[in-house]
Backbone atoms as SQL, in Angstrom:
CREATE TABLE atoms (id INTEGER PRIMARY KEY, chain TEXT, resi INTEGER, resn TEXT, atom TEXT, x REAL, y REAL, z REAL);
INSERT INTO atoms VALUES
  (1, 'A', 1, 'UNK', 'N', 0.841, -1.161, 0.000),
  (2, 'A', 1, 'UNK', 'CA', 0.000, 0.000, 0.000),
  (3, 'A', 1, 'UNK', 'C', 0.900, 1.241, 0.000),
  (4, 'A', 2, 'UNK', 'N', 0.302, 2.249, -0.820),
  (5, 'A', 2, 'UNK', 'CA', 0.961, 3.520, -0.607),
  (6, 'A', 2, 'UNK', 'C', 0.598, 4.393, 0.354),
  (7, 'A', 3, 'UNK', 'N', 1.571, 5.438, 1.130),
  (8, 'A', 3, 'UNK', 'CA', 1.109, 6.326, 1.687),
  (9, 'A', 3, 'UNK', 'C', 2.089, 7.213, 2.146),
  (10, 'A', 4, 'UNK', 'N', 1.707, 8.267, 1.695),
  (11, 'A', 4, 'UNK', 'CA', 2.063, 9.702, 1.540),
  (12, 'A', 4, 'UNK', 'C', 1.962, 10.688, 3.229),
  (13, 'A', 5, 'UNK', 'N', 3.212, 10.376, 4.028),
  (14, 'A', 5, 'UNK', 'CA', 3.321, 10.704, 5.109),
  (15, 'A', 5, 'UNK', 'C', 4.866, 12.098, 5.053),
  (16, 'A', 6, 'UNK', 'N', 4.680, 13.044, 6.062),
  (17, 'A', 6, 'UNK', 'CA', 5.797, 13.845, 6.089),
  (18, 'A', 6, 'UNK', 'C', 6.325, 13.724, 7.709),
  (19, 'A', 7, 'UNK', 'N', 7.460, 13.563, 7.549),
  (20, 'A', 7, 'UNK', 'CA', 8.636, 13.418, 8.558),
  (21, 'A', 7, 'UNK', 'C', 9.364, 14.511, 8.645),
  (22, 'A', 8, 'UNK', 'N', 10.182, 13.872, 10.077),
  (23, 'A', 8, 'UNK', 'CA', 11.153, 15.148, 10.161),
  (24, 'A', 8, 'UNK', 'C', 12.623, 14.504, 9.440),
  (25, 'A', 9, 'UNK', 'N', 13.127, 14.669, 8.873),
  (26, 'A', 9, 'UNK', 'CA', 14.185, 14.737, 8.117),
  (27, 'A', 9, 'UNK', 'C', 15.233, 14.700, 8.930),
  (28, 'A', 10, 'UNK', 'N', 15.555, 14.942, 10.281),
  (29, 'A', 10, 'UNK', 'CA', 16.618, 14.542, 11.137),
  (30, 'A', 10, 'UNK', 'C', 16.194, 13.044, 12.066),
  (31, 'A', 11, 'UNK', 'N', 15.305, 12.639, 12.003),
  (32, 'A', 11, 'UNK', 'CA', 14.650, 11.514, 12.369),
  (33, 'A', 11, 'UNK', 'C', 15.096, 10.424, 11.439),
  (34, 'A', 12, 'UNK', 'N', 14.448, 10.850, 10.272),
  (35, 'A', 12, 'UNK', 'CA', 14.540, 9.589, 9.428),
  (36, 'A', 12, 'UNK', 'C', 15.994, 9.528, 9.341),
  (37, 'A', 13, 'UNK', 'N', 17.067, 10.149, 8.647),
  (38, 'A', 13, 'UNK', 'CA', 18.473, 9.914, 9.201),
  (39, 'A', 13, 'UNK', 'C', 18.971, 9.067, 10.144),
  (40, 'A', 14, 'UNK', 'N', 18.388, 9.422, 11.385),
  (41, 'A', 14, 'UNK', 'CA', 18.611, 8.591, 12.414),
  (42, 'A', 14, 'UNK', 'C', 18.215, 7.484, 12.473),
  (43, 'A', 15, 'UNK', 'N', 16.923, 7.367, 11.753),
  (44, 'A', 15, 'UNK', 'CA', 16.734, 5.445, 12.040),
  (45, 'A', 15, 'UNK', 'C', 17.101, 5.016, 10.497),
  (46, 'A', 16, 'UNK', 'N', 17.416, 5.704, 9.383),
  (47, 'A', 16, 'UNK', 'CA', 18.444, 5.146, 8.094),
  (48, 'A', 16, 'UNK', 'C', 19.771, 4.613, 8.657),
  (49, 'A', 17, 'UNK', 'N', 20.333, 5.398, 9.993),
  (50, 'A', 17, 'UNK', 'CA', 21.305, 5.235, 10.690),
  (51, 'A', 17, 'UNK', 'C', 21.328, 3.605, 11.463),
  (52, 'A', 18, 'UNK', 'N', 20.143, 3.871, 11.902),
  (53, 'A', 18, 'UNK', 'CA', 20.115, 2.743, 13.327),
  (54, 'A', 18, 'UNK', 'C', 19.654, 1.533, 13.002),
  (55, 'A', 19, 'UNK', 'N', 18.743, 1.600, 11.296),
  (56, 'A', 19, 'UNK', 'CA', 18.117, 0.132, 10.889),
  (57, 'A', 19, 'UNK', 'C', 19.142, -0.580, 9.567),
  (58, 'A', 20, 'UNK', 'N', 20.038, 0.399, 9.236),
  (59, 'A', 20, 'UNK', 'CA', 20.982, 0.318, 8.169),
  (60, 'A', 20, 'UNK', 'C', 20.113, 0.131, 6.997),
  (61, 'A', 21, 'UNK', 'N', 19.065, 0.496, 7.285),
  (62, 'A', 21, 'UNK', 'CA', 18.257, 0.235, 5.838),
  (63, 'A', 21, 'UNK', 'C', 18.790, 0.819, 4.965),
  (64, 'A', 22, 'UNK', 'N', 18.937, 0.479, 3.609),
  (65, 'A', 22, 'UNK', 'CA', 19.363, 1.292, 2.373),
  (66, 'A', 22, 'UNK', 'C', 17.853, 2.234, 1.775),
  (67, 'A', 23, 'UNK', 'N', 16.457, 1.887, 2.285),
  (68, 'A', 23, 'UNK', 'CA', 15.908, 2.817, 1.859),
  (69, 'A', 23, 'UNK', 'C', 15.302, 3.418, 2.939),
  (70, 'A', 24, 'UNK', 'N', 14.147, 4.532, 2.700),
  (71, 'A', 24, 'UNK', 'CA', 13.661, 4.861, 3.525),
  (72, 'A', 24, 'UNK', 'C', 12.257, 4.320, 3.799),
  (73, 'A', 25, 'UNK', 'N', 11.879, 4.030, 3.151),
  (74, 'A', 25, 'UNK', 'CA', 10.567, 2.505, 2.912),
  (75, 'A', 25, 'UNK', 'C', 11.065, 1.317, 3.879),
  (76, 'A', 26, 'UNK', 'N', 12.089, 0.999, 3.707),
  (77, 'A', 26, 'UNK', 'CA', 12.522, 0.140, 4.635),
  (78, 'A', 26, 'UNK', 'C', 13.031, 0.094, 5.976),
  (79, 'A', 27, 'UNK', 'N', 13.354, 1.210, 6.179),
  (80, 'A', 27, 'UNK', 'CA', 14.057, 1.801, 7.488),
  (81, 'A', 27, 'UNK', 'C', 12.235, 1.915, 8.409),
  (82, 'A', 28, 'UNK', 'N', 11.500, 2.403, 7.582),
  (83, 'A', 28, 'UNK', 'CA', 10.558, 2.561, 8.343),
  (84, 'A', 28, 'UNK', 'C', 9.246, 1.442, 8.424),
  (85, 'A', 29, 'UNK', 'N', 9.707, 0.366, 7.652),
  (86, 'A', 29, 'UNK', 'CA', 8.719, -0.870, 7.700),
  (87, 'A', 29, 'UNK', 'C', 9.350, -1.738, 8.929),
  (88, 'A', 30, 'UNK', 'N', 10.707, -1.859, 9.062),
  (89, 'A', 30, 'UNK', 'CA', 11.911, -2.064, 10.248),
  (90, 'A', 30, 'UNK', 'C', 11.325, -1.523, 11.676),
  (91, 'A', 31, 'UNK', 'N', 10.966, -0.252, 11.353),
  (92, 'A', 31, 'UNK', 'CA', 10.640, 0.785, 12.657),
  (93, 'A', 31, 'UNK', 'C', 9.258, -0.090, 13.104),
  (94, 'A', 32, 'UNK', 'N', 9.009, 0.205, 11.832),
  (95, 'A', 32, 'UNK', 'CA', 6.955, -0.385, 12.668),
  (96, 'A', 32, 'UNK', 'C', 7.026, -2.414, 12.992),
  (97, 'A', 33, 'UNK', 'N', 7.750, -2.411, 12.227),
  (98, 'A', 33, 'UNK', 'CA', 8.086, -4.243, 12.815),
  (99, 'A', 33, 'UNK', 'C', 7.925, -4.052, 14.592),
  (100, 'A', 34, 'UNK', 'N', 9.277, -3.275, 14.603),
  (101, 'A', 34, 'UNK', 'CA', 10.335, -3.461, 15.617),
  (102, 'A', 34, 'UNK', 'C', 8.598, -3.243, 16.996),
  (103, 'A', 35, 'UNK', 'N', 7.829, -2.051, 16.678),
  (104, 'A', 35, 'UNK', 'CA', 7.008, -1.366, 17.667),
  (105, 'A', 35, 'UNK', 'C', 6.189, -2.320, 17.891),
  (106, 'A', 36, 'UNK', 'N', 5.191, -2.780, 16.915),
  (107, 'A', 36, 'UNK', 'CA', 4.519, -3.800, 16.771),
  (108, 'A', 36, 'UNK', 'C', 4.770, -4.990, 17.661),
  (109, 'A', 37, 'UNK', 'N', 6.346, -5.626, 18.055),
  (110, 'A', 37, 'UNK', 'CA', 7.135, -6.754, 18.337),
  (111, 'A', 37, 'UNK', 'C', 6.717, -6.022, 19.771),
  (112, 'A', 38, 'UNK', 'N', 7.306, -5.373, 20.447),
  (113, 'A', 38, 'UNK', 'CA', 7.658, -4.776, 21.579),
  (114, 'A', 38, 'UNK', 'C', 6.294, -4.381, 22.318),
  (115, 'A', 39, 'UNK', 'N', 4.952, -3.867, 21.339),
  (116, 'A', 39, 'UNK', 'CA', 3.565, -3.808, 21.802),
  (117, 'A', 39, 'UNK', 'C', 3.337, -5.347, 22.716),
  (118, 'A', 40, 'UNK', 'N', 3.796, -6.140, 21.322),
  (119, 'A', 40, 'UNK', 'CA', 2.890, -7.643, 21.399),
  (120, 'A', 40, 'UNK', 'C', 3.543, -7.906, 23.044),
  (121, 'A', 41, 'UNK', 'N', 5.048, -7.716, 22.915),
  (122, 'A', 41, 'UNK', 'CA', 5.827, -8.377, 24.065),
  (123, 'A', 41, 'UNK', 'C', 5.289, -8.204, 25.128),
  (124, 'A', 42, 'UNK', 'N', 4.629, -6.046, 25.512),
  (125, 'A', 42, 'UNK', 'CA', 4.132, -5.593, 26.505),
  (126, 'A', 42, 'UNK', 'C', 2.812, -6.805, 26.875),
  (127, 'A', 43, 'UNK', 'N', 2.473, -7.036, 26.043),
  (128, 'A', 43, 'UNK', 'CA', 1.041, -7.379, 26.222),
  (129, 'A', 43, 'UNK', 'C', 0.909, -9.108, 27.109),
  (130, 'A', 44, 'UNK', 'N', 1.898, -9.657, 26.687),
  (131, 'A', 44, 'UNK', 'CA', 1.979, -11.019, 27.200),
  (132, 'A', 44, 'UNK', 'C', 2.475, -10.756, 28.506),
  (133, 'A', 45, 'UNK', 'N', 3.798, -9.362, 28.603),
  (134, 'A', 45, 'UNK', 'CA', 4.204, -9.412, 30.082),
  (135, 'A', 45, 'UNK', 'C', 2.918, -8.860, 30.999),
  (136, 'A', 46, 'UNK', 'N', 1.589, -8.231, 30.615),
  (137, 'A', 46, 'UNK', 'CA', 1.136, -8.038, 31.171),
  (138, 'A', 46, 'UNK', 'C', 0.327, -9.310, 31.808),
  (139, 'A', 47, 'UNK', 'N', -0.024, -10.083, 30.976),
  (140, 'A', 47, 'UNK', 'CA', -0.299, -11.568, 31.607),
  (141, 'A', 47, 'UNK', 'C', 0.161, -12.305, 32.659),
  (142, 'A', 48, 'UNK', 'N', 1.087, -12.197, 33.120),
  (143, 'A', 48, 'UNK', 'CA', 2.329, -12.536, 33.482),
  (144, 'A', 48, 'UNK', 'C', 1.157, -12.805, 35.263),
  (145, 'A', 49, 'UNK', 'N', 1.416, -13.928, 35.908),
  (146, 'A', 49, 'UNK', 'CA', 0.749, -14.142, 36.801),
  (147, 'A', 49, 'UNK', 'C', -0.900, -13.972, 36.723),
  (148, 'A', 50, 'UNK', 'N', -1.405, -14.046, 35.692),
  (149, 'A', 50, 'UNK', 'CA', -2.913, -14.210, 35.350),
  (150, 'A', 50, 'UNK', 'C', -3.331, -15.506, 34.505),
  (151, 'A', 51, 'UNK', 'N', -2.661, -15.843, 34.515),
  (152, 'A', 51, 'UNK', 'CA', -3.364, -17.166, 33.474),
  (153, 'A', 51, 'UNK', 'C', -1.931, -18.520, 34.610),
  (154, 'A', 52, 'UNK', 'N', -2.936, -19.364, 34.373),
  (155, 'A', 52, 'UNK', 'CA', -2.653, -20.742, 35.645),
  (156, 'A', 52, 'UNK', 'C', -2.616, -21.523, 34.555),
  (157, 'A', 53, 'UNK', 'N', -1.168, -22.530, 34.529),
  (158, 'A', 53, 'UNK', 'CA', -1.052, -23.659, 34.103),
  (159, 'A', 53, 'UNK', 'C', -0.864, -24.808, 34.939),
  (160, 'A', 54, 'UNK', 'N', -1.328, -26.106, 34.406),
  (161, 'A', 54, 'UNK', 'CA', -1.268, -27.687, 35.234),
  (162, 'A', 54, 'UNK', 'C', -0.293, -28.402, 35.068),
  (163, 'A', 55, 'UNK', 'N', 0.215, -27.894, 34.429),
  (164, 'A', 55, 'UNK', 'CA', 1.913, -28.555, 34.009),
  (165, 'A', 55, 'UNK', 'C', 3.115, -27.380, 34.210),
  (166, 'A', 56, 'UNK', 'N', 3.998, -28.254, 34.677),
  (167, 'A', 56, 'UNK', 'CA', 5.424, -26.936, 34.789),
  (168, 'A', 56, 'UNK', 'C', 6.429, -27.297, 33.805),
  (169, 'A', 57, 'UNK', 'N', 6.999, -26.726, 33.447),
  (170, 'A', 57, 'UNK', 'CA', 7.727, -26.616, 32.066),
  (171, 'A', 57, 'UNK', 'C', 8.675, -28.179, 31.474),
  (172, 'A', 58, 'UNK', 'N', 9.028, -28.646, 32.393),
  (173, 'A', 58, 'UNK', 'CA', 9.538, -30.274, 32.355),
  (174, 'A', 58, 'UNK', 'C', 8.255, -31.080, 31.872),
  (175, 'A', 59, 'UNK', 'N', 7.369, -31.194, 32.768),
  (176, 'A', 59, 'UNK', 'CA', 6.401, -31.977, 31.977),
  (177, 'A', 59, 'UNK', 'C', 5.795, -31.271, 30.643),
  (178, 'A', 60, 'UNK', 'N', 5.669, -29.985, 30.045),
  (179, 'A', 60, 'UNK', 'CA', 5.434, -29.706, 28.904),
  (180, 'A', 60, 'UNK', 'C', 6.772, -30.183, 27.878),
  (181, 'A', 61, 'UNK', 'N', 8.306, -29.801, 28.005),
  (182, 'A', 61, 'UNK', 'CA', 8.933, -30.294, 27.469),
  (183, 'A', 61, 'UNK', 'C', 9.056, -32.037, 26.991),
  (184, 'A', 62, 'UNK', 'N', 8.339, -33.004, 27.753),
  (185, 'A', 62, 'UNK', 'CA', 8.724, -34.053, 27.929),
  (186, 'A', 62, 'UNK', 'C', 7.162, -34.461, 27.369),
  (187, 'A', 63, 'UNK', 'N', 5.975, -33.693, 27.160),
  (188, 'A', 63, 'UNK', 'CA', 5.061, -34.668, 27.039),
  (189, 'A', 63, 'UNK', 'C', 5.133, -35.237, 25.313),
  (190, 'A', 64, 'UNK', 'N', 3.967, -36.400, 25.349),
  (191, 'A', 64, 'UNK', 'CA', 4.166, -36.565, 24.357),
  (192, 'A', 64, 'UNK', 'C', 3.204, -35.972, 23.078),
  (193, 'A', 65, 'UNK', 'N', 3.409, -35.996, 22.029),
  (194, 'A', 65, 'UNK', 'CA', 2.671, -34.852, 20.882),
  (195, 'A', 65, 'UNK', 'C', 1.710, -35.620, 19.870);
């Protein structure tokens, strides 16, 4: 999809810098990966002592499939 967005021009530099992307399409598909990843992550750590399992990690490793 196209879309026609304006930036700041010392920004994008900086993450052309930080994602080594060679474009700027890519530097910023990189950017929204990266946020997206780090949302999802927040979201599971928020789980974190709310959801109860019956097995502890040995018996999940070991069961059979």
């Amino acid at each position: 999809m196209r879309t026609t967005v304006t930036l700041n021009q010392d920004k994008i530099k900086d993450l052309l810098k930080e994602t080594k992307a060679k474009s700027k399409a890519k530097a910023v598909i990189v950017a929204i990966d990266e946020f997206l990843k780090r949302k999802k992550m927040e979201q599971l750590k928020a789980l974190k002592g709310k959801l109860k399992f019956d097995l502890d990690a040995d018996e999940i490793r070991h069961r059979e499939r």
